[in-house]
C-alpha positions as CSV (number, residue, x, y, z in Angstrom):
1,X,-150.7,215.0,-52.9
2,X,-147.4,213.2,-52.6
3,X,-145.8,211.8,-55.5
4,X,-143.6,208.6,-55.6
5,X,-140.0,208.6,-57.6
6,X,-140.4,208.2,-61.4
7,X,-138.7,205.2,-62.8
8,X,-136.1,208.0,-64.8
9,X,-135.3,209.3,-60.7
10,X,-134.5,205.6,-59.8
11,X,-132.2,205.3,-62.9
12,X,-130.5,208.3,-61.9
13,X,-130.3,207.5,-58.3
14,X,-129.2,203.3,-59.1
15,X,-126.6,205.3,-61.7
16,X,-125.5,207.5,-59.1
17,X,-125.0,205.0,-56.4
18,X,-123.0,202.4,-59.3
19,X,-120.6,205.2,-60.2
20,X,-119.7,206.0,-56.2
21,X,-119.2,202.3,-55.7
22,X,-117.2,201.6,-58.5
23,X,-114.6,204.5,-57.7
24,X,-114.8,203.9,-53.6
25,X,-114.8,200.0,-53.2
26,X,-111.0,199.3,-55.0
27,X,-109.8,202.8,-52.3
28,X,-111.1,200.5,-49.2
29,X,-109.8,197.5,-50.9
30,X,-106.5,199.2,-51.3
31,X,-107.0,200.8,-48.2
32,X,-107.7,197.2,-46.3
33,X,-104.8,196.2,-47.9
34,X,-102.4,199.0,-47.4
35,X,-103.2,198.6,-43.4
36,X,-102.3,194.8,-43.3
37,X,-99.1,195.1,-44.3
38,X,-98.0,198.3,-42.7
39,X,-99.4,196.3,-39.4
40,X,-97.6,193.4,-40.5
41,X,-94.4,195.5,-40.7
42,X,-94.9,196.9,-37.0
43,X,-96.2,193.1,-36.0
44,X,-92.7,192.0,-37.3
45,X,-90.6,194.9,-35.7
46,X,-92.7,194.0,-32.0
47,X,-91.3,190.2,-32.4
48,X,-87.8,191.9,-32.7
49,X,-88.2,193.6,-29.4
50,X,-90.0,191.1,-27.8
51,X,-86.8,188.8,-29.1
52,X,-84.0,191.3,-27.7
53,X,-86.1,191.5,-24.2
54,X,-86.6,187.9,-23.8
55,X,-83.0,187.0,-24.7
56,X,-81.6,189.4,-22.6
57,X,-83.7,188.4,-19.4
58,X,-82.0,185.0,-19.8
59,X,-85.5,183.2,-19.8
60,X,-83.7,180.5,-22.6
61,X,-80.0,179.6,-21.3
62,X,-79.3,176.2,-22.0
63,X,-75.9,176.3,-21.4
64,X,-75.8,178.6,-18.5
65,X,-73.9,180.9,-19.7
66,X,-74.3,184.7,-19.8
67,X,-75.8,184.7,-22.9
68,X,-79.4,184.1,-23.4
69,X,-81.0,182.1,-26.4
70,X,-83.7,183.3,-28.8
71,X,-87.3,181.8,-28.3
72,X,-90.3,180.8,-30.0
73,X,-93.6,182.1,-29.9
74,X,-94.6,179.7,-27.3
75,X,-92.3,180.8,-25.1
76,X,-92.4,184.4,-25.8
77,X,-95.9,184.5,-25.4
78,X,-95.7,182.5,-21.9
79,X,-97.8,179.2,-23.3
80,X,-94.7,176.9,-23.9
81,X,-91.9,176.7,-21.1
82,X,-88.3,177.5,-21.9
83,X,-85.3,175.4,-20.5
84,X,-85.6,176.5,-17.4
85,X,-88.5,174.5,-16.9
86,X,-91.3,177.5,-16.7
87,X,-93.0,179.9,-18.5
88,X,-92.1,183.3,-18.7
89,X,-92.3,185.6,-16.0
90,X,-93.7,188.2,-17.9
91,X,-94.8,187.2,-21.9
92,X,-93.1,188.8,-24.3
93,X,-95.5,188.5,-26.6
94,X,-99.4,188.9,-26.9
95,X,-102.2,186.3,-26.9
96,X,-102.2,186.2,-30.8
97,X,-98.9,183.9,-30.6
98,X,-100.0,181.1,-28.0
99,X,-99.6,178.8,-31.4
100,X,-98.7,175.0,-30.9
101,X,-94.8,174.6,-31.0
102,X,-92.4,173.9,-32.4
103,X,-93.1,176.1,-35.6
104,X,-96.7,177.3,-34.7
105,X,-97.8,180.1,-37.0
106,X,-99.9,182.9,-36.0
107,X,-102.6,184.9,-37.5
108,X,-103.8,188.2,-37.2
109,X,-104.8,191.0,-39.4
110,X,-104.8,189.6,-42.5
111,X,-101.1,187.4,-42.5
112,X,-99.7,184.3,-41.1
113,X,-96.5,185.0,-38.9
114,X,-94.2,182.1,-38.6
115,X,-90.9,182.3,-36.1
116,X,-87.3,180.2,-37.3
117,X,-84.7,179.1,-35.2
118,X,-81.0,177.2,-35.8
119,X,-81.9,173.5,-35.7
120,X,-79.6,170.3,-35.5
121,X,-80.8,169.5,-38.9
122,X,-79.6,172.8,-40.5
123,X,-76.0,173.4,-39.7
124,X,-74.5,176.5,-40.2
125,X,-71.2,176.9,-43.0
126,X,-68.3,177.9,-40.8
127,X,-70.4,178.6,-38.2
128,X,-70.1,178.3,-34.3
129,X,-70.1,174.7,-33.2
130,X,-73.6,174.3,-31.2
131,X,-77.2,175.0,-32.1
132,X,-77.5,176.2,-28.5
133,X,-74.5,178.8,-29.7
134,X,-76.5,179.3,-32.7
135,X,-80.0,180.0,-30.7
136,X,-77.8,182.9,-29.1
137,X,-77.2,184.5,-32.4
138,X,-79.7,183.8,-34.7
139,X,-83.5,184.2,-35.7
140,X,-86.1,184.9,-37.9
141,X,-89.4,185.7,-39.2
142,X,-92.0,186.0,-41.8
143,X,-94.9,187.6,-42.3
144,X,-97.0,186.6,-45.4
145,X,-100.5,186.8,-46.4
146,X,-103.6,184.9,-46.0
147,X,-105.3,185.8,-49.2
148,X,-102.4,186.9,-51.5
149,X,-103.8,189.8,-53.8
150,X,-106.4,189.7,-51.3
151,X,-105.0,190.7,-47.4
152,X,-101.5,192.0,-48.7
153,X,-99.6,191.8,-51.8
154,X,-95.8,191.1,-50.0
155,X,-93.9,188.7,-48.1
156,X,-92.1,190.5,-45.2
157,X,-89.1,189.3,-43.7
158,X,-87.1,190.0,-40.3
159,X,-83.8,188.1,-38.2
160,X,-81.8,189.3,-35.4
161,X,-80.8,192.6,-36.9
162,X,-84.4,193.8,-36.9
163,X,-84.2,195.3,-40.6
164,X,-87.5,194.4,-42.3
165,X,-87.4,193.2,-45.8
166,X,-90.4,192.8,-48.4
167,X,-90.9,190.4,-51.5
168,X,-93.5,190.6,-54.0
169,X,-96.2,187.6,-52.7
170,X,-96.5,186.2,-56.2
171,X,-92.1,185.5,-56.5
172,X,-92.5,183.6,-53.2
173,X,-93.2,180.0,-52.2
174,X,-95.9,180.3,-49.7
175,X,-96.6,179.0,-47.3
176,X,-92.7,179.8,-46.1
177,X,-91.5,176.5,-44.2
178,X,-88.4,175.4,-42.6
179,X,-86.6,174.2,-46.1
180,X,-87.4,178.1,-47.6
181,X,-86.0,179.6,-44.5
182,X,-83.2,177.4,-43.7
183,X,-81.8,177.6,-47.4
184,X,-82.9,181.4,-47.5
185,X,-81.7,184.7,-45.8
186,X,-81.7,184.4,-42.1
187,X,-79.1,182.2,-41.3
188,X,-76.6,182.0,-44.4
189,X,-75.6,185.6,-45.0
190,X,-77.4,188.7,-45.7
191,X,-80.6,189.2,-47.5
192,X,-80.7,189.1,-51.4
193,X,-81.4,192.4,-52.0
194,X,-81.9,191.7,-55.5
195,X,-85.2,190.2,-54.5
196,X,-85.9,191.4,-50.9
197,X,-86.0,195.0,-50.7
198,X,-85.1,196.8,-47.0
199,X,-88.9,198.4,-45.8
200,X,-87.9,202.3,-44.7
């Protein structure tokens, strides 16, 4: 004769299961977490490649000489042509960053990346004389993300000599926009490491 469970199994059981799920949901929470922004990281360092490559196949060079410029992600993904007047021979970049131009943000994993460049509206202090000279020197990007607490708990930061830095998501101003990145690290003088700590 086959018995059904007792309501004191059940209990057990429904106790059981409550005691796995409270330990193991905040690990693949953390977990989740853990792996958007370690792939944020390696997102950021494969927008520093991608930027060395591109600038040193001259596919920007404005003023002809031998000295390439820094793109965006439209043209270092091949979906926005550079001053040549095409697209890139080859992208530089994935699918993920065919984002509207001129500061098109992408999304993947978890955070919104977002690419700066020298504009004539942000000049630098004692600085070379163009923002074509400028676009030859300068860049850079953040990584922040979507849910804050949620997707990642840091702001990651990268420019042209491809150290990542992090921040704390709650001591930024998010989204980060041309006025936060202009007046911030990139472009100025080094990062603030009192604030922005280098990522090993």
């Amino acid at each position: 004769m086959k018995r059904g469970l007792t309501l004191i199994q059940i209990m057990i059981i429904v106790s059981v299961l409550s005691a796995v799920a409270i330990v193991a949901i905040p690990n693949v929470l953390q977990s989740r977490l853990a792996a958007n922004e370690t792939m944020a990281i390696n997102t950021l360092k494969y927008i520093a490649e991608a930027q060395d490559n591109f600038r040193q196949e001259l596919e920007q060079n404005e003023d002809n000489d031998d000295s390439g410029e820094y793109g965006t992600f439209g043209q270092l993904s091949g979906a926005v042509k550079t001053s040549k007047g095409r697209f890139a021979a080859t992208p530089f970049l994935d699918e993920r960053f065919k984002v509207g131009e001129p500061d098109g943000i992408a999304e993947t994993t978890g955070y919104r990346f977002r690419m700066f460049l020298p504009t004539k509206e942000r000049k630098l202090r004692d600085s070379v004389s163009t923002v074509i000279d400028e676009k030859e020197i300068f860049w850079c990007a953040y990584a922040w993300p979507i849910e804050p607490g949620r997707s990642g708990n840091r702001v990651f930061f990268i420019k042209e000599d491809n150290l990542v830095f992090a921040l704390d998501a709650s001591k930024a101003k998010l989204p980060v926009d041309a006025g936060t990145a202009f007046m911030g690290e990139p472009f100025a003088s080094d990062v603030d490491v009192t604030a922005w700590m280098v990522v090993q």
